[in-house]
N, C-alpha and C positions, 0 to 999 in steps of 0.2 A: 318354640324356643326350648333349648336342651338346659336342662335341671341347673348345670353348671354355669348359667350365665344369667338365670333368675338372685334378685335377692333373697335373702332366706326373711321368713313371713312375719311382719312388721314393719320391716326397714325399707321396703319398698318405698315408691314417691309417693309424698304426704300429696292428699289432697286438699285446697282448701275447701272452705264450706261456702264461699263465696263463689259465685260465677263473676267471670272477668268486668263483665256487664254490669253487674250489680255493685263490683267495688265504682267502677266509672261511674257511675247514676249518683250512686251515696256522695263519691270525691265533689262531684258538679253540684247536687244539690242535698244538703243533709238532712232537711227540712222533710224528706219524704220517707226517710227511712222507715217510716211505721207502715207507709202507704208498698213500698218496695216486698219488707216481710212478707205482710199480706197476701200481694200478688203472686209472689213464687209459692205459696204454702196452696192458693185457693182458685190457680187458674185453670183453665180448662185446656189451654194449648199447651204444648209444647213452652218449658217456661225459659230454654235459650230465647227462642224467637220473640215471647213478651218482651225480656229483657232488651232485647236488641233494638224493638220498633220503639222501648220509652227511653233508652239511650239517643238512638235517633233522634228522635222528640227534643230532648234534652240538650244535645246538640245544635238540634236548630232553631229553639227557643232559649238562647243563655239568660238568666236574672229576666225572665218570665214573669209577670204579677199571677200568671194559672197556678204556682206551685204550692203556693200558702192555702188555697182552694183546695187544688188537687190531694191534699197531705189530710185533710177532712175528710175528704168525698172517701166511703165506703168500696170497696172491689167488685164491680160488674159479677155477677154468678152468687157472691159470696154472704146474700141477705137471705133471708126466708120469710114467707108472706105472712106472718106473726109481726116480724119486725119492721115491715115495710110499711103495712097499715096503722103502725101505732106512733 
């Protein structure tokens, strides 16, 4: 891209801090928001593609009784065997 058609540095497009995914997840269930953090901060994959399979999820379980569960339930990877045995 030639100098002249960049914006000058700042004003460029704002990113959000959210992934698309994770606004949609939050919109459908807000209940999980602590559980969502979690997973982007502590996952092992690729954290589009997490977001996309518990969107999915989300999707196709609407007003779910798992979500009140799930918003408890600890992040897969994200305990250490101190904390697991205690």
């Amino acid at each position: 891209m030639l100098p002249q058609h960049r914006a000058p540095w700042g004003q460029g497009a704002r990113r959000s801090d959210l992934h698309v995914e994770q606004e949609a997840i939050l919109k459908a269930v807000p209940e999980i928001a602590d559980y969502v953090t979690a997973l982007t901060k502590h996952s092992r994959k690729l954290v589009v593609l997490v977001l996309r399979q518990l969107l999915r999820f989300v999707r196709e379980y609407p007003g779910d009784r798992c979500w009140p569960r799930c918003a408890k339930r600890p992040v897969m990877g994200s305990t250490t065997l101190t904390e697991s045995s205690a």
